[in-house]
C-alpha positions in Angstrom: 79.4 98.5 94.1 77.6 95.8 96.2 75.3 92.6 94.4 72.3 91.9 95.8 71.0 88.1 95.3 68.5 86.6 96.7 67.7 89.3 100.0 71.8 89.1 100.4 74.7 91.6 99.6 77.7 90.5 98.4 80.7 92.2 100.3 83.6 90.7 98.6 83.9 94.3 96.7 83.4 96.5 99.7 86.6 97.0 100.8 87.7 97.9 96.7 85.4 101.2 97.6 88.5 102.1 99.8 91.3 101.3 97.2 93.2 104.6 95.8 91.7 106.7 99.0 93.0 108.7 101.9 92.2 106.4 104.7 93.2 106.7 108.3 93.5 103.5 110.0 93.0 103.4 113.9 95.9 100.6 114.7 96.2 98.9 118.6 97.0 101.9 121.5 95.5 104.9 119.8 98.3 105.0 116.8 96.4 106.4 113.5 97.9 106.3 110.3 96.9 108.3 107.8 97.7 107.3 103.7 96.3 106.6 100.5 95.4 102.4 100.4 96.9 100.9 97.9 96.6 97.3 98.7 94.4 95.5 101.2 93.9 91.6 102.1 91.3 89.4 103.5 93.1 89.5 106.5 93.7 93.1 106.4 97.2 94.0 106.4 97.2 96.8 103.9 99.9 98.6 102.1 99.1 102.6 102.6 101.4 105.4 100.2 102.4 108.5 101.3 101.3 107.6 105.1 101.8 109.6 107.6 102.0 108.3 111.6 102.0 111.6 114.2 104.8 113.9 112.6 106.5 110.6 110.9 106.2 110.7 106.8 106.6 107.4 104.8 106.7 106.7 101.3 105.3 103.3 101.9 103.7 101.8 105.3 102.9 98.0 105.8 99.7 97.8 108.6 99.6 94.3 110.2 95.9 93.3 109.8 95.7 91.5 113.2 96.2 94.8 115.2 93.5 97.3 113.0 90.8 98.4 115.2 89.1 100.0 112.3 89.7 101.8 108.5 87.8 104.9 107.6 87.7 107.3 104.4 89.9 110.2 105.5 
């Protein structure tokens, strides 16, 4: 998954390790939404399927990058 060259790790690939997995992303004032990453950007707005936020269910669910706190596998 990650190149080593030279002592140094690549991390262009890391966040592909998260692609087509239940995350949950922890988004500004405790909201968490849970959903299978689809799509993520160097700034990390990321497109989750299936998401679900509280008792809210979404077929699709655009995350703002600017406002992630963190993404974690589910």
């Amino acid at each position: 998954m990650f190149v080593e060259d030279n002592n140094m790790i690549k991390t262009s690939n890391i966040m592909e390790a998260f692609l087509n997995k239940k995350v949950i992303v922890k988004y500004g004032e405790g909201i968490e939404i849970v959903g299978t990453l689809k799509s993520i950007d160097g700034y990390l707005n990321a497109i989750l399927e299936e998401a679900v936020v509280g008792e809210t269910k979404l077929k699709y669910c655009h995350v703002r990058g600017i406002q992630i706190q963190s993404i974690d596998i589910y």
